[in-house]
Rosetta silent file (secondary structure, phi, psi, omega in degrees, C-alpha in Angstrom):
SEQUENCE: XXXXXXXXXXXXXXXXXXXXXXXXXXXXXXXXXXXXXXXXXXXXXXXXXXXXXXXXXXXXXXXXXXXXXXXXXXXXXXXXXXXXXXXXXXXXXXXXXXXXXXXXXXXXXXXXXXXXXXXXXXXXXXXXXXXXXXXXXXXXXXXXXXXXXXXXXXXXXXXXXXXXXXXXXXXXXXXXXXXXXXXXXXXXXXXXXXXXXXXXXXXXXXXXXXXXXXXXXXXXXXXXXXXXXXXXXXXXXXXXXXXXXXXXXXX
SCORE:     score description
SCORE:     0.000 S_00000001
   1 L     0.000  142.419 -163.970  119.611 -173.636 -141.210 S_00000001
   2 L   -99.048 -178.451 -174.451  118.864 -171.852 -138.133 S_00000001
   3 H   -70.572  -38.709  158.654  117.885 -173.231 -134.629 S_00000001
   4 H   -44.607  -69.006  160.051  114.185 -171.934 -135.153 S_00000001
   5 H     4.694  -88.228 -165.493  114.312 -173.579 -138.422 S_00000001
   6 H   -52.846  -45.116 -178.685  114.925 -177.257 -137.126 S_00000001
   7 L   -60.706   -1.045 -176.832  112.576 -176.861 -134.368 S_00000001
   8 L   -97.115  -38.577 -169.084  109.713 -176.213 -136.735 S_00000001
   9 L   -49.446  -17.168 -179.436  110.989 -179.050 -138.703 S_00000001
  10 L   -83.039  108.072  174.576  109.718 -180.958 -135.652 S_00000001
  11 L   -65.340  -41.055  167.798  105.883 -181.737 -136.326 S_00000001
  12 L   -14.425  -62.362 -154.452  105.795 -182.895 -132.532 S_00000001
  13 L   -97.093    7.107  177.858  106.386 -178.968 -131.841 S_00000001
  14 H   -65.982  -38.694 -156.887  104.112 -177.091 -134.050 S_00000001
  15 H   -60.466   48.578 -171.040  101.718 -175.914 -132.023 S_00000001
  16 H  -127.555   -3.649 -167.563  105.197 -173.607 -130.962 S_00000001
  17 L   -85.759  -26.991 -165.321  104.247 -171.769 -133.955 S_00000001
  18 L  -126.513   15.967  159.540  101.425 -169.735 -132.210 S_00000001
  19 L   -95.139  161.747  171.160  102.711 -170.051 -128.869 S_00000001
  20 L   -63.096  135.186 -176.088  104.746 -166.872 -126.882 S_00000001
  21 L   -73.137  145.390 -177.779  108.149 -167.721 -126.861 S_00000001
  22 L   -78.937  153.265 -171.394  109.686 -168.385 -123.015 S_00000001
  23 L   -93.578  142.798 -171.756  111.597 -165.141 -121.919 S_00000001
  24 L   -87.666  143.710 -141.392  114.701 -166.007 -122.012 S_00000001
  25 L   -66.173  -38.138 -160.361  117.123 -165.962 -117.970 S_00000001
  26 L  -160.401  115.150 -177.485  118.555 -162.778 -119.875 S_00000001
  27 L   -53.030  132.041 -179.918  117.513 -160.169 -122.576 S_00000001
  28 L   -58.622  140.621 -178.409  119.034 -160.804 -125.920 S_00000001
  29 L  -103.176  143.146  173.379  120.996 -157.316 -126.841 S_00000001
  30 L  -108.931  133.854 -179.018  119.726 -156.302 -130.183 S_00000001
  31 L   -96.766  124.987  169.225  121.201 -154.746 -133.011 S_00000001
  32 L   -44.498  146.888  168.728  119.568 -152.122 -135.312 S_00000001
  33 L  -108.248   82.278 -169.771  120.348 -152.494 -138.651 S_00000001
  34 L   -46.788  144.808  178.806  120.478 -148.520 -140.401 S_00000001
  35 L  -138.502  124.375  163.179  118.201 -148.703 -143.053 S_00000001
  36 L   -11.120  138.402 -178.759  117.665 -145.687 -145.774 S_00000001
  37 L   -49.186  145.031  -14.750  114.786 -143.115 -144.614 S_00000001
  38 L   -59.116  132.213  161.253  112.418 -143.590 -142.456 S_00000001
  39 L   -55.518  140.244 -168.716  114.661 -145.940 -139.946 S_00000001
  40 L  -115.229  141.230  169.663  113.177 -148.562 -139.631 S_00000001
  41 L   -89.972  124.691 -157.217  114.149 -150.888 -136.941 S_00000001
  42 L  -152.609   99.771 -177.892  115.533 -154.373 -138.630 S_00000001
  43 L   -91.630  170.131 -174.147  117.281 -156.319 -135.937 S_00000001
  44 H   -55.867  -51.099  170.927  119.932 -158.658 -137.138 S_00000001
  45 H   -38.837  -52.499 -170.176  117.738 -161.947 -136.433 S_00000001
  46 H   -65.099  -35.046 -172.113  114.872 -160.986 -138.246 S_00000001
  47 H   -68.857  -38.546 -173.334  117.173 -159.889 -141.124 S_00000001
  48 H   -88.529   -9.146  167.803  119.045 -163.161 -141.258 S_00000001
  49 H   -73.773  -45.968 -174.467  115.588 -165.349 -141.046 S_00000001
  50 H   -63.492  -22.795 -177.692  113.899 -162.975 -144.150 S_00000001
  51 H   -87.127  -23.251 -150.871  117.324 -163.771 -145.900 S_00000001
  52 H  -104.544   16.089  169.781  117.348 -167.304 -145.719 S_00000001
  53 H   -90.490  -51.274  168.602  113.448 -167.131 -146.720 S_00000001
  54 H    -8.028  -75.349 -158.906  114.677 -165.052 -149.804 S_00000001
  55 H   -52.024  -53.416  172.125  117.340 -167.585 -150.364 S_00000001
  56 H   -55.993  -16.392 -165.337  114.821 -170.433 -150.320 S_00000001
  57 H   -99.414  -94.917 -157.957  111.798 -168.595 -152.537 S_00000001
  58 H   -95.695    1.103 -175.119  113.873 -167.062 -155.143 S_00000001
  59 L  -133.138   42.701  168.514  117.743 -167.781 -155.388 S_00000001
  60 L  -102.704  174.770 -158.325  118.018 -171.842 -155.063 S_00000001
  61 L  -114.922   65.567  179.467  119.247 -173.334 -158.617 S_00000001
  62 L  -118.531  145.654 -175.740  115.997 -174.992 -159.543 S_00000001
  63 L   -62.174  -33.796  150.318  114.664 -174.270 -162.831 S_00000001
  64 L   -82.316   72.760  168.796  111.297 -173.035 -161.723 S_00000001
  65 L   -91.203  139.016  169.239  111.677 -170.338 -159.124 S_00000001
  66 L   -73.057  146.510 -152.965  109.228 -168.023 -158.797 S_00000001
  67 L  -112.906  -14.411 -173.620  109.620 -164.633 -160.196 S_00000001
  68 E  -151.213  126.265 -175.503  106.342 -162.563 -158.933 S_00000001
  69 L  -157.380  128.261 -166.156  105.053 -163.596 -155.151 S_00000001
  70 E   -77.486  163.495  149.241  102.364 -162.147 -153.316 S_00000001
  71 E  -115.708  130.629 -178.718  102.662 -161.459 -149.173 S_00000001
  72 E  -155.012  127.893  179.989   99.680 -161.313 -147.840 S_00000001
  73 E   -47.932  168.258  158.213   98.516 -161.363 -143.846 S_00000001
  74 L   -92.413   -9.417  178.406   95.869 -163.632 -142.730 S_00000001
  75 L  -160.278  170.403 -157.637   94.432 -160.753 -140.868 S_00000001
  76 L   -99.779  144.304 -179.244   95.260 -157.030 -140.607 S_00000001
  77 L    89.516   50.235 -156.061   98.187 -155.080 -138.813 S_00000001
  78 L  -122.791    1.179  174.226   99.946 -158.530 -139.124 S_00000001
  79 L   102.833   -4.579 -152.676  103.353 -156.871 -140.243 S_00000001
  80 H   -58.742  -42.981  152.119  102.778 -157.830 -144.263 S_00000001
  81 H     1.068  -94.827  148.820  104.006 -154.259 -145.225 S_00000001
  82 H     2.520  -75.005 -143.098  107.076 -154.453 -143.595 S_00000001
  83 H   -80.310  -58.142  177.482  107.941 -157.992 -143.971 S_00000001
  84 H   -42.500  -47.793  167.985  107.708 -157.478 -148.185 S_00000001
  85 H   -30.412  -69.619 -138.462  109.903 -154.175 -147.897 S_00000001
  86 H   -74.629  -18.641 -175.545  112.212 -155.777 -146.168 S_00000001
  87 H  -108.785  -19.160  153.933  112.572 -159.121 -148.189 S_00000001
  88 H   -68.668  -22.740  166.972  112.402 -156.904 -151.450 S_00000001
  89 H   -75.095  -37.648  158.840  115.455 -155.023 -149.991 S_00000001
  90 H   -84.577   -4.978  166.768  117.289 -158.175 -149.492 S_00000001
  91 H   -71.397  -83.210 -125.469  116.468 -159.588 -152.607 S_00000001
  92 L  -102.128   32.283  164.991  117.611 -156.850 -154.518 S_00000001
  93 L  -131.945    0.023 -178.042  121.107 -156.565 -152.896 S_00000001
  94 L   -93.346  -26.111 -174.045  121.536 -160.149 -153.339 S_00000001
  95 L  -104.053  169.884 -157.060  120.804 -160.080 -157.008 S_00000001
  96 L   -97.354  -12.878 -174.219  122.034 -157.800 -160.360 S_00000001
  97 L   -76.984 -175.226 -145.143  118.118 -158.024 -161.693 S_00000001
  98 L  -116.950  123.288  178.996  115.371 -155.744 -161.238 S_00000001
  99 E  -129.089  140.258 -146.453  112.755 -156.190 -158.543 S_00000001
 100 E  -140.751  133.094 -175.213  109.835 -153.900 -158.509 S_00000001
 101 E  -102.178  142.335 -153.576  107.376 -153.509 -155.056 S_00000001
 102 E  -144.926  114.140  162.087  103.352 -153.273 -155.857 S_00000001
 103 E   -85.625  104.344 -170.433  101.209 -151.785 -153.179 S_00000001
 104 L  -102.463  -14.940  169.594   98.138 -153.893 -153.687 S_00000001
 105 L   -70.571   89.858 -168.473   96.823 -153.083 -150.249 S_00000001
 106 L   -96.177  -28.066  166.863   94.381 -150.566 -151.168 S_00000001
 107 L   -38.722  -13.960 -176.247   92.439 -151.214 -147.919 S_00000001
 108 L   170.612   83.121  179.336   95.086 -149.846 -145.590 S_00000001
 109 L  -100.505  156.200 -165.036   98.494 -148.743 -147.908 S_00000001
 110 L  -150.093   -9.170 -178.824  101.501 -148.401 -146.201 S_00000001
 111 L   -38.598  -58.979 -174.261  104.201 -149.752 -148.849 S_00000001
 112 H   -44.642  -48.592  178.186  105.159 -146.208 -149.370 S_00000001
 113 H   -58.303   -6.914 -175.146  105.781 -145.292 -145.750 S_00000001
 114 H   -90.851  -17.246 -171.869  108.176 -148.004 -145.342 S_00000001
 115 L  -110.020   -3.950 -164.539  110.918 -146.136 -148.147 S_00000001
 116 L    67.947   -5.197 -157.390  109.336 -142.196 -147.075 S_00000001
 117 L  -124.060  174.382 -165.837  108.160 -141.431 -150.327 S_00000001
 118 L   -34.343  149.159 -170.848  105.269 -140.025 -152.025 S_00000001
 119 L  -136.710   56.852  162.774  101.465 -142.011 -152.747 S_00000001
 120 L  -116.242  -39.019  138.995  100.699 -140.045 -155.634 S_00000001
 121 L   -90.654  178.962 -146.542  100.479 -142.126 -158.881 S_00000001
 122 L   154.317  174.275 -167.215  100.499 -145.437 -158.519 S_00000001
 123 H   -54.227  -86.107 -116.823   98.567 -149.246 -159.227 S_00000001
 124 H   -95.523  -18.618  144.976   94.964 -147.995 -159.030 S_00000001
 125 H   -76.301  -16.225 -177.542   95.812 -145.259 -161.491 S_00000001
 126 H   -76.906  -16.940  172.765   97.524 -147.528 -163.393 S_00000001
 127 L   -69.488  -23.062 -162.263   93.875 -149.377 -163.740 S_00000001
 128 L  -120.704   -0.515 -179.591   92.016 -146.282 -164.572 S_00000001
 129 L  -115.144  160.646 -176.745   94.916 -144.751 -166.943 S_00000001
 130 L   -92.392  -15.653  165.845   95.796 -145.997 -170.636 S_00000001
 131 L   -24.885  134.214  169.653   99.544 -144.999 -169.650 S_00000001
 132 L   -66.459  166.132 -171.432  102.372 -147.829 -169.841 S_00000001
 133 H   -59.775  -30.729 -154.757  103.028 -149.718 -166.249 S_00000001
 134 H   -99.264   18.667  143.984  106.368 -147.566 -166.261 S_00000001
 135 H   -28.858  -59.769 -128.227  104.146 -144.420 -166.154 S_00000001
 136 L  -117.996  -55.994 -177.154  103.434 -145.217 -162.564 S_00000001
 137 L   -61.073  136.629 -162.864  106.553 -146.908 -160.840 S_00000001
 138 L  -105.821   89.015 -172.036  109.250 -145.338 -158.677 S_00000001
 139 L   -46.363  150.163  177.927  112.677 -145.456 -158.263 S_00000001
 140 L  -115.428 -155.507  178.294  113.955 -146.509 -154.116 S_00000001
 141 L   -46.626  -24.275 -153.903  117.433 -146.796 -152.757 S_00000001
 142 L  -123.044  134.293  178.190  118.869 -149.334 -154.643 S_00000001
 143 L   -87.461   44.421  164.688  119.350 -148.600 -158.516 S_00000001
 144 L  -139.784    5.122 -172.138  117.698 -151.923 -158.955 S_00000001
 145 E  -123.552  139.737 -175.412  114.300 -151.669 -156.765 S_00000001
 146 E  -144.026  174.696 -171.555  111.608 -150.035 -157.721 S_00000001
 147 E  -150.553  143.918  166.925  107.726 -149.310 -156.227 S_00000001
 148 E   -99.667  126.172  158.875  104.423 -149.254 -157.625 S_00000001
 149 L  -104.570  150.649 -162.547  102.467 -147.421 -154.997 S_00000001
 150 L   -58.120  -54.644 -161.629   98.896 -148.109 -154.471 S_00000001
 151 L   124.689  154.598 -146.505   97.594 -144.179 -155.794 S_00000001
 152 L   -97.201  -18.111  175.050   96.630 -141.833 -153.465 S_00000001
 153 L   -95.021   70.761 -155.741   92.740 -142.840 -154.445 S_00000001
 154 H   -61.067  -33.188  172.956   93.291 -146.028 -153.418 S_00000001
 155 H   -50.197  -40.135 -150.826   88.969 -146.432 -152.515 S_00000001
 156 H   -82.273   -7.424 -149.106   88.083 -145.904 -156.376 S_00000001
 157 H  -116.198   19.203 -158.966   90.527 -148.833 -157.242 S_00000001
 158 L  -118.508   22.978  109.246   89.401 -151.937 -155.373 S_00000001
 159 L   -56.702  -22.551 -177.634   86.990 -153.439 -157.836 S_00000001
 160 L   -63.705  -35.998 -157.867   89.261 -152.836 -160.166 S_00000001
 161 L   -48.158  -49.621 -176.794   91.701 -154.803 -158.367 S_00000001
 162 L  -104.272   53.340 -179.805   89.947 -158.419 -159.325 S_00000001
 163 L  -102.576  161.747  167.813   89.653 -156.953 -162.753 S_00000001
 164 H   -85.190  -34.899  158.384   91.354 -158.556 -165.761 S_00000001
 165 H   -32.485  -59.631 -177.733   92.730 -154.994 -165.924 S_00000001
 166 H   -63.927  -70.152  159.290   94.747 -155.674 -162.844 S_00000001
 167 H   -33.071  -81.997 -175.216   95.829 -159.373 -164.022 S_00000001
 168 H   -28.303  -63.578 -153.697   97.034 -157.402 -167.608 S_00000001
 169 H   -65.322  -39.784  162.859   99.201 -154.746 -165.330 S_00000001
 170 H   -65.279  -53.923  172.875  100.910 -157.555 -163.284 S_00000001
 171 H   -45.203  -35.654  178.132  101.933 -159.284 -166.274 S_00000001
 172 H   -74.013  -40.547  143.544  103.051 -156.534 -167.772 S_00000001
 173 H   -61.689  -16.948 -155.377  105.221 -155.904 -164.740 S_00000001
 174 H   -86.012  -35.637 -165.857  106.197 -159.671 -164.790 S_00000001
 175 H   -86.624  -49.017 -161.264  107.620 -158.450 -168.732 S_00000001
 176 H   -78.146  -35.561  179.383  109.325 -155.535 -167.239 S_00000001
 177 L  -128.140 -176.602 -146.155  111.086 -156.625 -164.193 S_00000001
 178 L   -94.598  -36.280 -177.956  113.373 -159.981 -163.510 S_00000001
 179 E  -153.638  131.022 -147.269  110.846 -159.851 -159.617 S_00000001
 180 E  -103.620   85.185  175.813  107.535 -158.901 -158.849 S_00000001
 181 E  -111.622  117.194 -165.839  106.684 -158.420 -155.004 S_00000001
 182 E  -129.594  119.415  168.689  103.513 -157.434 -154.315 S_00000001
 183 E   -29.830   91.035  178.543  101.708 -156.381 -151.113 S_00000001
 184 E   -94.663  175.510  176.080   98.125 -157.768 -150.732 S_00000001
 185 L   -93.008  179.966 -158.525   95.534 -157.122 -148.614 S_00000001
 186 L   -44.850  155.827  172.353   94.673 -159.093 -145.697 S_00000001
 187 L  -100.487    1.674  150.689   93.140 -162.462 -147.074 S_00000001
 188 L   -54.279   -4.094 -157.190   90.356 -161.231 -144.129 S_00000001
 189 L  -114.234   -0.184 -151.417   89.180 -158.559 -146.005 S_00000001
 190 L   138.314  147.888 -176.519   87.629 -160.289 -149.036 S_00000001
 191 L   -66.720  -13.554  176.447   88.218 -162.128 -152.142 S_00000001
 192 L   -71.596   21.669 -175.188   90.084 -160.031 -153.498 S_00000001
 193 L  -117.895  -64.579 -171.081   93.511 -160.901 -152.520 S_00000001
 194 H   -65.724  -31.326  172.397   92.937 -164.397 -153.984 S_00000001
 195 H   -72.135  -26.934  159.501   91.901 -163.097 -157.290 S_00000001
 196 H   -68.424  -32.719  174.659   95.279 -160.999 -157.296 S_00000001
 197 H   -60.704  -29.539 -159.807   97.026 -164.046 -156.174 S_00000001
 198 L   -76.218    2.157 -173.939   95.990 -166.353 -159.484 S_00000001
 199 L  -118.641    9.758  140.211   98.433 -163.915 -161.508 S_00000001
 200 L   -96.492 -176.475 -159.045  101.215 -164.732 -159.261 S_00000001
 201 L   -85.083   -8.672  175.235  103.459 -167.475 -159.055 S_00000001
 202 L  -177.624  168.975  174.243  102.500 -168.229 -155.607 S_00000001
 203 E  -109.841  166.220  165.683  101.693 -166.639 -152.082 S_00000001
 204 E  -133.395  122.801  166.166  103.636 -166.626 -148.663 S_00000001
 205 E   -14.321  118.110  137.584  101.628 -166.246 -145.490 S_00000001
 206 E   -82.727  115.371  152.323  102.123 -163.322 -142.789 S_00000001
 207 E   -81.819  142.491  155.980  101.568 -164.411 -139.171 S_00000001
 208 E  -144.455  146.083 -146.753  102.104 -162.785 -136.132 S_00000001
 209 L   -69.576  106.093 -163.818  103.687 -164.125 -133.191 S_00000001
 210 L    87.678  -22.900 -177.877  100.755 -164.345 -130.161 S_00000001
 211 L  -121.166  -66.526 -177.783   98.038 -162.846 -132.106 S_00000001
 212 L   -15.683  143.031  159.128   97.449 -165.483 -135.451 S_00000001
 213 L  -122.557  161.232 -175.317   95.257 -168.321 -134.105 S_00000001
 214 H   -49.309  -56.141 -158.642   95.508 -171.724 -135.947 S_00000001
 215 H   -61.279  -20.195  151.507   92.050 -171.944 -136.980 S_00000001
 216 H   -78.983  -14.571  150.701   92.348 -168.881 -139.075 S_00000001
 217 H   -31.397  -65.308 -151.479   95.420 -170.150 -140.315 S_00000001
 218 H   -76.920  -60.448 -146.938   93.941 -173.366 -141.153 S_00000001
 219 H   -70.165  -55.296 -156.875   90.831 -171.449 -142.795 S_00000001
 220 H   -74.143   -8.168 -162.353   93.076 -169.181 -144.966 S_00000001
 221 H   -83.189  -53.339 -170.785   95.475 -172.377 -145.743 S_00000001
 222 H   -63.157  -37.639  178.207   91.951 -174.479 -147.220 S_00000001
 223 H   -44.104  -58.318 -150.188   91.144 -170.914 -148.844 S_00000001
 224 H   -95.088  -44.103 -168.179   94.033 -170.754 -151.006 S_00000001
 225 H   -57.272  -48.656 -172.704   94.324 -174.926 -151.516 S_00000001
 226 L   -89.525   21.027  147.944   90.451 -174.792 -153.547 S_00000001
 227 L  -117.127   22.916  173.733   91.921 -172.062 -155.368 S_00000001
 228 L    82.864   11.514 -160.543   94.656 -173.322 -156.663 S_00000001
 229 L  -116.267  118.933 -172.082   97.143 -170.773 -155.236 S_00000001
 230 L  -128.001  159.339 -130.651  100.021 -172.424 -153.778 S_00000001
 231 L   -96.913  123.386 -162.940  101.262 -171.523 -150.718 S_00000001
 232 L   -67.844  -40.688  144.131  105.163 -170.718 -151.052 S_00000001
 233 L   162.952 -150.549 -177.579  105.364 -170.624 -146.768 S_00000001
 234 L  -105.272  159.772  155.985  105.300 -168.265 -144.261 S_00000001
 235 E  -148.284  129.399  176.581  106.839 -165.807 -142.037 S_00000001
 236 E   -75.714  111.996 -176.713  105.765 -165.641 -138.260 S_00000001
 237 E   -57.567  137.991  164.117  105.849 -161.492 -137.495 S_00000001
 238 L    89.565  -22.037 -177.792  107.756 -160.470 -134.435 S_00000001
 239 L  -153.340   61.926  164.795  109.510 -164.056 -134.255 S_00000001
 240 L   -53.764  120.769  132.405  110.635 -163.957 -138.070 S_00000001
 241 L   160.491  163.493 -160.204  111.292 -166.850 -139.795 S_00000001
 242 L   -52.464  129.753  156.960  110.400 -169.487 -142.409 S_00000001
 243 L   -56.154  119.403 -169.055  107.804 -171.851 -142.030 S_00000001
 244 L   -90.729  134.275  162.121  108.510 -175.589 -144.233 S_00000001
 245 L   -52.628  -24.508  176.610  105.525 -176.258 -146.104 S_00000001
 246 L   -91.915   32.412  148.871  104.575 -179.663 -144.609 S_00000001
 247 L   -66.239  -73.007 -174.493  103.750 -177.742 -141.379 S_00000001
 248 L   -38.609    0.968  163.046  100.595 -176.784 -143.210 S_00000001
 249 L  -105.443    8.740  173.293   99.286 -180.082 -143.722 S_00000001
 250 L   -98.823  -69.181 -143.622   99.409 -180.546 -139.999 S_00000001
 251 L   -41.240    0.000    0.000   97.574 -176.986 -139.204 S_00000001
């Protein structure tokens, strides 16, 4: 458990969650991490917080782990993108099963851009075509990761999105692959990130470090509680790493 960790574990100390961190007497030197085209800059911290969120979500030995888990910002340009590449890349080097990435952000998609590759079929064709889900889906880097990209007409698809249509096609991925991680949009934009959420098994929060404020926190936390959606934790953007769920009854 890391030193961030414990210190959250301290309720005394939450409000640390949304404050700027003290600069530290001497800049930390950071290392890049190469990552498969585009590079993406992945410094070692952030890599070793996102693993030990991983570890905790999907690879502890409890008989219900969750197998398909939304990310979703509380507001937009919050990192959500990203932080789901990047915790679908370490899931799927820690494990031999199949984990498949769903650009659900049709409001502003960017899944693709994090791997380079193409936004031409994809989930919102998969809504409007009678094609199976494997129609649609992509191989990445890893012969075990795969990507749904949103579709390059990503406007036509976002009624569909809180469609039963949509609910069928996640399930259907749910049949197909061992783990389902799928990019939503902002829970700012609209209900429709909560209506994507009831067909996973649960969601985990994007924050970002200096810009999140509690009270939207707090709003999006009460959001999710009277729907039944339950909240897996978090990850604070820019100052990665997991949040413990009884912060959030403090918020």
């Amino acid at each position: 458990m890391s030193k961030n960790f414990e210190l959250l574990q301290n309720l005394g100390k939450e409000q640390e969650m949304f404050a700027a961190p003290a600069a530290p007497a001497v800049a930390p030197v950071l290392q890049p991490v190469e990552v498969t085209p585009p590079q993406l800059a992945m410094y070692e911290g952030q890599r070793d917080e996102l693993g030990k969120l991983v570890l905790r979500l999907f690879l502890q030995p409890e008989t219900e782990r969750p197998r398909c888990v939304m990310f979703a910002a509380t507001e937009a340009e919050n990192g959500c993108s990203w932080t789901c590449a990047r915790a679908a890349e370490i899931l799927a080097s820690q494990v031999a099963g199949t984990v498949c990435l769903v650009d659900a952000n049709l409001h502003s998609p960017g899944l693709h851009e994090q791997f380079g590759v193409e936004n031409y079929h994809g989930l919102v064709d998969s809504l409007l075509m009678p094609e199976p889900i494997r129609h649609f889906i992509h191989p990445l880097n890893r012969s075990n990761l795969w990507i749904l990209s949103c579709g390059h007409e990503a406007g036509n698809g976002r009624l569909q999105l809180s469609s039963d249509r949509a609910h069928a096609r996640i399930s259907e991925l749910r049949a197909q692959f061992d783990y389902v991680l799928i990019d939503a949009p902002p829970l700012s934009a609209g209900n429709e990130t909560i209506s994507v959420a009831r067909a996973a098994d649960g969601i985990v929060l994007v924050l970002k470090a200096n810009s999140t404020r509690r009270e939207s926190t707090r709003k999006a936390v009460q959001e999710l509680n009277n729907a039944k959606i339950k909240v897996l934790g978090a990850v604070l953007n820019q100052r990665t790493f997991p949040i413990p769920e009884t912060i959030y009854h403090r918020l």
